[in-house]
SERO-993914 format. One record per atom (N, C-alpha, C): residue in one letter; chain; atom name; x, y, z. Coordinates in steps of 0.02 Angstrom, whole numbers. Layout:
N
 residuo cadena atomo   east  north     up
       a      A    CA      X      Y      Z
...
END
This chain:
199
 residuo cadena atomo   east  north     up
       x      A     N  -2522    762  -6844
       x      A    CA  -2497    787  -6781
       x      A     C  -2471    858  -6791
       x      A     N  -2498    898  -6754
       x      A    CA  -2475    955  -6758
       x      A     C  -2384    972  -6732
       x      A     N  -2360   1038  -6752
       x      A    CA  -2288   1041  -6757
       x      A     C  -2255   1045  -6685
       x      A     N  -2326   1092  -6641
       x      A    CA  -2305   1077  -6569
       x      A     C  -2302   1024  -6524
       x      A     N  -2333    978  -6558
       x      A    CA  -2343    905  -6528
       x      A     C  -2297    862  -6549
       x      A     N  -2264    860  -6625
       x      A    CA  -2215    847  -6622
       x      A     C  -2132    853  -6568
       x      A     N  -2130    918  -6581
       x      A    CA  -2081    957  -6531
       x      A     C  -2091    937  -6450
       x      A     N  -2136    925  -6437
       x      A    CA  -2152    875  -6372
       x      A     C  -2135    822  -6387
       x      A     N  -2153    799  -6429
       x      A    CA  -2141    713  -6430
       x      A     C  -2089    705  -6431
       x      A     N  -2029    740  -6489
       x      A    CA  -1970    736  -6497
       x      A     C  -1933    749  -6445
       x      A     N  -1934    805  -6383
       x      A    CA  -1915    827  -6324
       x      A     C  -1904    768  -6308
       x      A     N  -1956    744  -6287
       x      A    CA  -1961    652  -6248
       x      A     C  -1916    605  -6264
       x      A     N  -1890    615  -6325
       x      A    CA  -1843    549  -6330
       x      A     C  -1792    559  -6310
       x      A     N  -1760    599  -6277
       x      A    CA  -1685    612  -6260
       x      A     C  -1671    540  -6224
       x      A     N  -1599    510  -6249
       x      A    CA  -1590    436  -6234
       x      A     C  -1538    455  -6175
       x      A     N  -1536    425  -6127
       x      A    CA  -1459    434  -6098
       x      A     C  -1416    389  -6107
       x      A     N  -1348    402  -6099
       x      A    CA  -1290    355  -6101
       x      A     C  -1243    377  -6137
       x      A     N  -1178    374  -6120
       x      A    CA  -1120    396  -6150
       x      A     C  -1086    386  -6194
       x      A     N  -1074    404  -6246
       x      A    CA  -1039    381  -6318
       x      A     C   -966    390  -6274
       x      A     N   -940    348  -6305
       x      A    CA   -873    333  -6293
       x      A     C   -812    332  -6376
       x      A     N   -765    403  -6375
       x      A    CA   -754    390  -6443
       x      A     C   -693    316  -6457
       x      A     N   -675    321  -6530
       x      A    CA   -640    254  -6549
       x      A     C   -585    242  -6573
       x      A     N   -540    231  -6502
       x      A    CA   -456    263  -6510
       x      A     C   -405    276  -6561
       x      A     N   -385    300  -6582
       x      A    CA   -334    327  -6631
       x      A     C   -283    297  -6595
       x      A     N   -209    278  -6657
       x      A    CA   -154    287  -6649
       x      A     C   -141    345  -6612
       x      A     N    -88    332  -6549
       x      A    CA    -66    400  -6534
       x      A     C    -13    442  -6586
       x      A     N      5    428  -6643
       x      A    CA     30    468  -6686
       x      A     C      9    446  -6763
       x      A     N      7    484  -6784
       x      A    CA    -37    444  -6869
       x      A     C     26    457  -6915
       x      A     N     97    442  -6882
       x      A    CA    152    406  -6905
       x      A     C    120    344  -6908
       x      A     N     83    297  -6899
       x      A    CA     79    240  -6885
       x      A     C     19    224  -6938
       x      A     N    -22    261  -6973
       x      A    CA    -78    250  -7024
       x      A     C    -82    312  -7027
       x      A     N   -114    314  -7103
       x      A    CA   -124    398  -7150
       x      A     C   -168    419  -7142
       x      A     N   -236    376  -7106
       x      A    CA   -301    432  -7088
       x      A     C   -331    368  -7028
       x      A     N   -383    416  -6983
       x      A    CA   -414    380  -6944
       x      A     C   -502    423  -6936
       x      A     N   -542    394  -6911
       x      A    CA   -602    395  -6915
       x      A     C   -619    392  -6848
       x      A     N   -662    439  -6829
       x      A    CA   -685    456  -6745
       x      A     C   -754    465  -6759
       x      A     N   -776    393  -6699
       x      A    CA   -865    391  -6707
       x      A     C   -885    396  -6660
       x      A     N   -943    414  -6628
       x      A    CA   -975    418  -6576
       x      A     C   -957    473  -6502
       x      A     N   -959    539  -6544
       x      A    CA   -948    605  -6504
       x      A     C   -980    585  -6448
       x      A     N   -952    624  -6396
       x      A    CA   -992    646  -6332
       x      A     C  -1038    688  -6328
       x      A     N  -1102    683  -6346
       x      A    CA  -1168    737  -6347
       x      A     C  -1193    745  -6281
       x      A     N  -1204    824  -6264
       x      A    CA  -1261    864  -6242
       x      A     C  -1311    884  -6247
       x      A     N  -1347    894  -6232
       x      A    CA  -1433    947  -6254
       x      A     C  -1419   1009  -6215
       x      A     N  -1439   1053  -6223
       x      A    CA  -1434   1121  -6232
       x      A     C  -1502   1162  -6255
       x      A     N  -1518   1205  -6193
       x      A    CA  -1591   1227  -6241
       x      A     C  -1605   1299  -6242
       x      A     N  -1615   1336  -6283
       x      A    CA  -1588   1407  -6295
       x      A     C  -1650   1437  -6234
       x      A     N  -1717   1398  -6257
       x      A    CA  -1769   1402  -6202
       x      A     C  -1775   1411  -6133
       x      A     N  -1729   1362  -6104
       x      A    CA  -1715   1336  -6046
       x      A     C  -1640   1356  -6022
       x      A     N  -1611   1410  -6022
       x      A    CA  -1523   1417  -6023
       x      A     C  -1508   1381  -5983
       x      A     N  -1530   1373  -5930
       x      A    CA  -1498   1361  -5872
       x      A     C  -1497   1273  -5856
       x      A     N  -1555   1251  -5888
       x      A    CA  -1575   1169  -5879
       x      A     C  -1506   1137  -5932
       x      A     N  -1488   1087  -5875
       x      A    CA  -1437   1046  -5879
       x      A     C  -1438    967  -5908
       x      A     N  -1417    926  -5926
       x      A    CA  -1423    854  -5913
       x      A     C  -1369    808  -5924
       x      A     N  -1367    755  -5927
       x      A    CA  -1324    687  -5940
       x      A     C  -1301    693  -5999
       x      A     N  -1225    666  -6028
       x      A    CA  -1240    647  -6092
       x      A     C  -1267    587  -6143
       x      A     N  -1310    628  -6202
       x      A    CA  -1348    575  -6225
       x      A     C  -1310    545  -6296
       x      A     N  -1342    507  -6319
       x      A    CA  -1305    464  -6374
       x      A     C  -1309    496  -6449
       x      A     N  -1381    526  -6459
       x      A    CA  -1426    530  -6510
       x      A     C  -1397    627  -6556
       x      A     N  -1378    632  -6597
       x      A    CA  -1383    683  -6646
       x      A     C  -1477    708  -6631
       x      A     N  -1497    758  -6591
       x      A    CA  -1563    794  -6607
       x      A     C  -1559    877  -6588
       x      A     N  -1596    892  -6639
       x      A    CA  -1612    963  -6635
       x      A     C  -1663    991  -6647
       x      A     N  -1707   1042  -6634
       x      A    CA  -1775   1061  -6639
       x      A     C  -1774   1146  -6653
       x      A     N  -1808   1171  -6696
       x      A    CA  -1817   1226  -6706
       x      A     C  -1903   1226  -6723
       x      A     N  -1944   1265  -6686
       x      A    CA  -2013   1318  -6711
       x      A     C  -2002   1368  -6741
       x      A     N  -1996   1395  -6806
       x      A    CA  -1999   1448  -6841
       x      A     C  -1931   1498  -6811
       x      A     N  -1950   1541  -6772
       x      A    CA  -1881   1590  -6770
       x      A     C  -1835   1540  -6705
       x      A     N  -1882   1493  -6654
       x      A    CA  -1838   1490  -6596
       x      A     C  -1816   1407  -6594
       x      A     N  -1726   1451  -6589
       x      A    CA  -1720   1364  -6582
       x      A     C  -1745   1346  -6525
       x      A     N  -1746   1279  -6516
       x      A    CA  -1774   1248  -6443
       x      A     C  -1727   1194  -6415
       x      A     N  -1700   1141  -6462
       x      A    CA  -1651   1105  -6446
       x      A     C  -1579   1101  -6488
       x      A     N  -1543   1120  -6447
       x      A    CA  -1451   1094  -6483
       x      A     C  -1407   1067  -6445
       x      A     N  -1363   1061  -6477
       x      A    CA  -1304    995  -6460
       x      A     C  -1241   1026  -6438
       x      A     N  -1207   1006  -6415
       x      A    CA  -1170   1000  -6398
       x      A     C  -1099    947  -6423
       x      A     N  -1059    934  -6457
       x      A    CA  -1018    868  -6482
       x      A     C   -969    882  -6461
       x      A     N   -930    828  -6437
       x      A    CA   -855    810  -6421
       x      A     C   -818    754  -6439
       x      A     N   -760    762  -6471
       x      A    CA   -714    736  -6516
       x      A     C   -656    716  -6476
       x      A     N   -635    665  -6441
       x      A    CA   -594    673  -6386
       x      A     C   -558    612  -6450
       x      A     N   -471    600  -6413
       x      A    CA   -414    563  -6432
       x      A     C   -380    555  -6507
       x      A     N   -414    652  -6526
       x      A    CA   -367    669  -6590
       x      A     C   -284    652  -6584
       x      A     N   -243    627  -6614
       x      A    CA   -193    636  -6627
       x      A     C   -157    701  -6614
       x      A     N    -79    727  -6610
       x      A    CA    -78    780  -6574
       x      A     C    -46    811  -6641
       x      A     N    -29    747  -6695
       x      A    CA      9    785  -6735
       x      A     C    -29    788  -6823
       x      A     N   -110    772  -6784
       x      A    CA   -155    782  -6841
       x      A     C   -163    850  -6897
       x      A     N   -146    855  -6956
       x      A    CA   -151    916  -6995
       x      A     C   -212    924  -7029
       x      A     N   -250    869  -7046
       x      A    CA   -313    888  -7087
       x      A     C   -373    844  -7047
       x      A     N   -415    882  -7033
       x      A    CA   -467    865  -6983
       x      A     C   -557    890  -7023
       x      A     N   -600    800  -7022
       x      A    CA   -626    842  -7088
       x      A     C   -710    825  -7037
       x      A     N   -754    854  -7023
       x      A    CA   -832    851  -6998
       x      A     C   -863    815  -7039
       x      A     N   -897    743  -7013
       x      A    CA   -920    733  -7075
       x      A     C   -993    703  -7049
       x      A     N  -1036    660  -7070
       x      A    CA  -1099    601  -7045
       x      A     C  -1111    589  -7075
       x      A     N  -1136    515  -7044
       x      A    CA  -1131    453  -7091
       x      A     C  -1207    424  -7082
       x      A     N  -1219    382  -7127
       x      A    CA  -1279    346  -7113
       x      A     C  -1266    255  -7138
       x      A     N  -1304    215  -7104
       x      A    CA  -1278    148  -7141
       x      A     C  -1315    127  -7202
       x      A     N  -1320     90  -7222
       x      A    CA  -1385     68  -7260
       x      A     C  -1416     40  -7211
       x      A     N  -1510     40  -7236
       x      A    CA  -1560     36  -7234
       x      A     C  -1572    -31  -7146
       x      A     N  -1552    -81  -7165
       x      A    CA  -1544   -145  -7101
       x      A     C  -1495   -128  -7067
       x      A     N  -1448    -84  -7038
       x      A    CA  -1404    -82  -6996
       x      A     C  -1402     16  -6978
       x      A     N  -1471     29  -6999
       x      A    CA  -1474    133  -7003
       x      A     C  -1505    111  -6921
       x      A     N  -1477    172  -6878
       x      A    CA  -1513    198  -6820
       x      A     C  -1579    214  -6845
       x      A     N  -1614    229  -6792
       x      A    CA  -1664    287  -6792
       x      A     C  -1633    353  -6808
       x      A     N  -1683    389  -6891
       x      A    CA  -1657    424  -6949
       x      A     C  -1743    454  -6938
       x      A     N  -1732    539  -6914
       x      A    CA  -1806    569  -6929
       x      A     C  -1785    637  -6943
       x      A     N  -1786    660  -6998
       x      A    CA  -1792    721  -7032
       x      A     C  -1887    760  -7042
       x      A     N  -1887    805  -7012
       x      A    CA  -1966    848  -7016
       x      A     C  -1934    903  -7048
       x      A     N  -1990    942  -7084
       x      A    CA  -1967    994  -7136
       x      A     C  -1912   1001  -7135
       x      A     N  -1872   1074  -7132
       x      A    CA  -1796   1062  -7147
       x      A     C  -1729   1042  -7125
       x      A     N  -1694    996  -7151
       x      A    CA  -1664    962  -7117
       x      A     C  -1563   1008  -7115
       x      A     N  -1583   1057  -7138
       x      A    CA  -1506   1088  -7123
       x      A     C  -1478   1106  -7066
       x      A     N  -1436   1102  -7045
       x      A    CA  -1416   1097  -6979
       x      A     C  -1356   1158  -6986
       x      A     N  -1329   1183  -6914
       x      A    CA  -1265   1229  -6918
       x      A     C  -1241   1206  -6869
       x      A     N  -1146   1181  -6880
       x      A    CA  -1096   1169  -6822
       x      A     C  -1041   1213  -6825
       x      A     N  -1060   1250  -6768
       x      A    CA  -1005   1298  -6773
       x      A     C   -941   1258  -6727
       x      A     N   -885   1249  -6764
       x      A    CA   -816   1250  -6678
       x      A     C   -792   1295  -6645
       x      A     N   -802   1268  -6591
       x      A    CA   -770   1298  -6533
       x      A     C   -728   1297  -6501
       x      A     N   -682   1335  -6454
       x      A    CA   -637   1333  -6425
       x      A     C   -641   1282  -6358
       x      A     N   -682   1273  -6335
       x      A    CA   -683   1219  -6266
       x      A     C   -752   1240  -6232
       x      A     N   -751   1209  -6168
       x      A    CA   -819   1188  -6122
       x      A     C   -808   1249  -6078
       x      A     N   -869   1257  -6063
       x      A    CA   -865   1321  -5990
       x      A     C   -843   1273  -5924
       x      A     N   -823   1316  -5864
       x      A    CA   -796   1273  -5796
       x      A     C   -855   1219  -5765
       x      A     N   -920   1275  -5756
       x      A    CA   -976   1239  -5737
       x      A     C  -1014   1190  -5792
       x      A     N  -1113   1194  -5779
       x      A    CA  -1114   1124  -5807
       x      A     C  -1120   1161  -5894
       x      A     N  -1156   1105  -5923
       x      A    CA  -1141   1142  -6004
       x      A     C  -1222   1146  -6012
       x      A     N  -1217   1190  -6003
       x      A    CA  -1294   1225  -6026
       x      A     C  -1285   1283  -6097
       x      A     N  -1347   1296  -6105
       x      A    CA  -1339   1364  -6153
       x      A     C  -1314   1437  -6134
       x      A     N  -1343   1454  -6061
       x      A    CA  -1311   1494  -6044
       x      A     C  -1239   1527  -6027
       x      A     N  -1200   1451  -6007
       x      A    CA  -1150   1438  -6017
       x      A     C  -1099   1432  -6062
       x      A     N  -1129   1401  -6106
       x      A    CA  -1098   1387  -6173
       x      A     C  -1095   1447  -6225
       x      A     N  -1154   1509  -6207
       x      A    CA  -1165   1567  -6249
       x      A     C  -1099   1622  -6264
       x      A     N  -1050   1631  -6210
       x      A    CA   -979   1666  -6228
       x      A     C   -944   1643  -6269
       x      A     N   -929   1567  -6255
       x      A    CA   -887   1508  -6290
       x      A     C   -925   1529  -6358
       x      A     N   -988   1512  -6394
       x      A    CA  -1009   1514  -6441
       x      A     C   -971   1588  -6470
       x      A     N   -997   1635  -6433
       x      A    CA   -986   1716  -6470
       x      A     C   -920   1726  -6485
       x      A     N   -859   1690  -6423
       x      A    CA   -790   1716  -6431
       x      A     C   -772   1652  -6513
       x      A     N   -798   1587  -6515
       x      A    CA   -804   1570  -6594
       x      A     C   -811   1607  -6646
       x      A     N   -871   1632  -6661
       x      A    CA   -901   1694  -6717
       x      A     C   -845   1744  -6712
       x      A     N   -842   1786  -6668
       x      A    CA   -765   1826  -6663
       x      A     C   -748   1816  -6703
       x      A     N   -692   1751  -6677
       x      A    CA   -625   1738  -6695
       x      A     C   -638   1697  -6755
       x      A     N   -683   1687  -6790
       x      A    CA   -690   1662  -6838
       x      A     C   -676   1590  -6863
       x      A     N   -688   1552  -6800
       x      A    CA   -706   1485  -6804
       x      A     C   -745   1442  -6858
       x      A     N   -716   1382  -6888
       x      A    CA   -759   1347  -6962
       x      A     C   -844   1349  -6935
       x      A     N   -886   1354  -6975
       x      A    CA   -944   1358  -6977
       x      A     C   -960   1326  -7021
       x      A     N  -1003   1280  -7020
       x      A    CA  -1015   1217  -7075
       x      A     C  -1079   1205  -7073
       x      A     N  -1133   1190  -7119
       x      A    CA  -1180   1165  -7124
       x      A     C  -1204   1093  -7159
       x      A     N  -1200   1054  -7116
       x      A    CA  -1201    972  -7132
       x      A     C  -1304    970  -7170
       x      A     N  -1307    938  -7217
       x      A    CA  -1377    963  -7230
       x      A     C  -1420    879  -7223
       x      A     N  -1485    851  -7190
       x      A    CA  -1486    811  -7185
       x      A     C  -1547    787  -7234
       x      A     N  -1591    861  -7258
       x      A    CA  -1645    842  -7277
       x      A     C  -1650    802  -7351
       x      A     N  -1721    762  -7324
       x      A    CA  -1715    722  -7419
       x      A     C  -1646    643  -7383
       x      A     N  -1614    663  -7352
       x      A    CA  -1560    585  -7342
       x      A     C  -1609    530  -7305
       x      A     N  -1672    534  -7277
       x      A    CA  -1685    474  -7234
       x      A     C  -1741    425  -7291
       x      A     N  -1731    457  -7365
       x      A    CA  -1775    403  -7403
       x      A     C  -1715    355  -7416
       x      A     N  -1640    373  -7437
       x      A    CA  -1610    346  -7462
       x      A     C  -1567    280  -7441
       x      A     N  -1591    226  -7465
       x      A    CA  -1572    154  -7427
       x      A     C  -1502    133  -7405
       x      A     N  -1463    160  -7472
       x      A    CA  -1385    161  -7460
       x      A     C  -1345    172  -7399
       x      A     N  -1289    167  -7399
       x      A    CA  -1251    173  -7338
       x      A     C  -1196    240  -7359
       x      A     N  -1217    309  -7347
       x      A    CA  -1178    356  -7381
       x      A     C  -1142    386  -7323
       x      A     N  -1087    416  -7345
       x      A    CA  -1052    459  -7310
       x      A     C  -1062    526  -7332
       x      A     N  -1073    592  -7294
       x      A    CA  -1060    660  -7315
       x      A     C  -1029    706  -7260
       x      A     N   -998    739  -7332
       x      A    CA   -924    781  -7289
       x      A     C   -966    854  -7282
       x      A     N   -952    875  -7230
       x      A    CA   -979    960  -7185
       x      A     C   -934    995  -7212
       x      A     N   -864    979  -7184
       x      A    CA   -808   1024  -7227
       x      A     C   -744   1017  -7163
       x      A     N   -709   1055  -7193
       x      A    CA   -627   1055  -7133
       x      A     C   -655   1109  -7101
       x      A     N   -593   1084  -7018
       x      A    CA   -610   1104  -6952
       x      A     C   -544   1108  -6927
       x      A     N   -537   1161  -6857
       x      A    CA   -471   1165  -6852
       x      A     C   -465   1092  -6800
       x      A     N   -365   1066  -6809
       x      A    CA   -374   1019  -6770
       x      A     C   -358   1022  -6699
       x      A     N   -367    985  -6658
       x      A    CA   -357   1002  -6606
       x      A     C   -351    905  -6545
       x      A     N   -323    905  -6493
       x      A    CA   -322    861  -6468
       x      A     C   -409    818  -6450
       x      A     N   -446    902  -6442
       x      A    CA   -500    877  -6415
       x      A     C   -545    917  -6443
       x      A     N   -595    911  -6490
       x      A    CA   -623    953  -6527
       x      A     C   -721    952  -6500
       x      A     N   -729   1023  -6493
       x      A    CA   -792   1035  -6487
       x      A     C   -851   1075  -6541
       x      A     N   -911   1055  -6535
       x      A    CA   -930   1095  -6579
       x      A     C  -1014   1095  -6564
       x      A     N  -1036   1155  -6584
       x      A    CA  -1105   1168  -6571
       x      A     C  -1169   1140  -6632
       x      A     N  -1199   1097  -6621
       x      A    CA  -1255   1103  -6685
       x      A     C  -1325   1110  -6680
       x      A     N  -1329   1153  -6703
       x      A    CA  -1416   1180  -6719
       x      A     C  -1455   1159  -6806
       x      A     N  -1531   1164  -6796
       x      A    CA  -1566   1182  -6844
       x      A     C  -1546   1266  -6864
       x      A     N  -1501   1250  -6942
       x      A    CA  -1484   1305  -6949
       x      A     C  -1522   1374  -6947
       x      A     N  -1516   1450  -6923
       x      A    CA  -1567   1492  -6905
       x      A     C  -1592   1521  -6989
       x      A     N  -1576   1505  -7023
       x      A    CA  -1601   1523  -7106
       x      A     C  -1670   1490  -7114
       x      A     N  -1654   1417  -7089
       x      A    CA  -1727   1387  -7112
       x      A     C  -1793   1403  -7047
       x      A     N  -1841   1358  -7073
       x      A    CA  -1904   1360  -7025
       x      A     C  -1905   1311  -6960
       x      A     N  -1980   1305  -6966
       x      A    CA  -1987   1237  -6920
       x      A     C  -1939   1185  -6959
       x      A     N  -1903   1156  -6889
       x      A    CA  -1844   1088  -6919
       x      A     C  -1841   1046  -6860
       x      A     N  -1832    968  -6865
       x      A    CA  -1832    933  -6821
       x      A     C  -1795    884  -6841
       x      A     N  -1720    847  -6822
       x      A    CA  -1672    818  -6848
       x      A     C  -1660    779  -6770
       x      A     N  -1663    698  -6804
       x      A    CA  -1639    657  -6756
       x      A     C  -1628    602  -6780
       x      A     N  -1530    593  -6757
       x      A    CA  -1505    536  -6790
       x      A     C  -1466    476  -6739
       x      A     N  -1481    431  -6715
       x      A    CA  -1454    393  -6672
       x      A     C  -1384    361  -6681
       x      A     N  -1338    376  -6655
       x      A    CA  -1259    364  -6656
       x      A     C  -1242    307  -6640
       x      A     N  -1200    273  -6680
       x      A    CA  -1167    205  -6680
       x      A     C  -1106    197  -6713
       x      A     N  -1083    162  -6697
       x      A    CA  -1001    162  -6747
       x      A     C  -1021    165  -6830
       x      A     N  -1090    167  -6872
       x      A    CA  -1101    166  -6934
       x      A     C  -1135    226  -6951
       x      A     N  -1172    259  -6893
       x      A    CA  -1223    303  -6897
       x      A     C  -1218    378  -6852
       x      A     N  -1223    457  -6877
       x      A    CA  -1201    499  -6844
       x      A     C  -1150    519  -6869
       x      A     N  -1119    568  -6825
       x      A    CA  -1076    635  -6833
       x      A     C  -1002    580  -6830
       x      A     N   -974    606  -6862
       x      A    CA   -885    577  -6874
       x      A     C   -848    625  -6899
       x      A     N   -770    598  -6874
       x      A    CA   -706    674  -6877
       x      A     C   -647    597  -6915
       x      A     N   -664    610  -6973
       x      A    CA   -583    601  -7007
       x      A     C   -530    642  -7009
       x      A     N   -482    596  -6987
       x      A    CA   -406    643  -6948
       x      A     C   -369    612  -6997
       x      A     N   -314    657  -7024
       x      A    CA   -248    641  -7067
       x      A     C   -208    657  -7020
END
């Protein structure tokens, strides 16, 4: 199958339905760390600025050579207020309990954080200041790397790196712009996908 037919195909799967994240103590006086699964995802298409949609469940991103084509959008809602170490991480389960796991050539990804959502809907066009006033101000920039992980049967965890904390944390992810053609899609479940360990 060729790479553009992929990138169609992959387009197509956008799932709808709302991740709902998985409440924290309201103070982590009460336990020394907690674990936040199932962000609130967007699609976002650098292609399309203006095209909007629902939120979907699924970690996907798409890049053709220089242009990205699909990114995300994530939201981290019911941080703790008096959280100090806030760490980006994704997870995969083992092998009988893994989502749908598809890595195409390179699987490195870039999440930059951000300061919050634009007023209107969350598109790229929208989201493009928010992104720039990040870079500015020098917001964590992390590259979670996925490629080479979908042979491995195990049930692993890997850490992206620390992030600032915040009540409600957002963040952008792309096929990082270093690599090539990349196509990353990971289906989110309380075992599988993007997660924020909070101290």
């Amino acid at each position: 199958m060729q790479f553009i037919q992929k990138i169609a195909l992959v387009a197509c799967l956008a799932l709808t339905g709302e991740a709902r994240p998985k409440p924290l103590p309201s103070s982590l006086s009460e336990r020394e760390a907690g674990i936040i699964v199932e962000p609130t995802m967007y699609q976002i298409f650098p292609i399309s600025p203006s095209q909007f949609g629902p939120p979907v469940s699924q970690l996907e991103v798409l890049r053709a050579g220089d242009i990205s084509v699909l990114e995300n959008i994530a939201i981290f809602e019911g941080i703790p207020p008096d959280a100090k170490t806030c760490i980006l991480r994704w997870e995969q389960a083992a092998k009988p309990e893994r989502t749908e796991f598809v890595v195409a050539r390179n699987g490195l990804l870039a999440a930059q954080q951000l300061a919050g959502l634009p007023e209107g809907d969350i598109t790229w066009e929208n989201m493009l200041p928010i992104v720039e006033e990040a870079v500015e101000q020098g917001r964590p920039l992390l590259h979670p790397e996925t490629t080479g992980w979908v042979a491995i049967e195990t049930q692993e965890v890997h850490i992206a790196g620390y992030v600032d904390c915040a009540e409600t944390m957002y963040f952008k992810i792309q096929a990082d712009d270093r690599a090539t053609d990349s196509i990353v899609y990971l289906g989110q479940d309380a075992h599988n996908g993007l997660t924020l360990e909070v101290h």
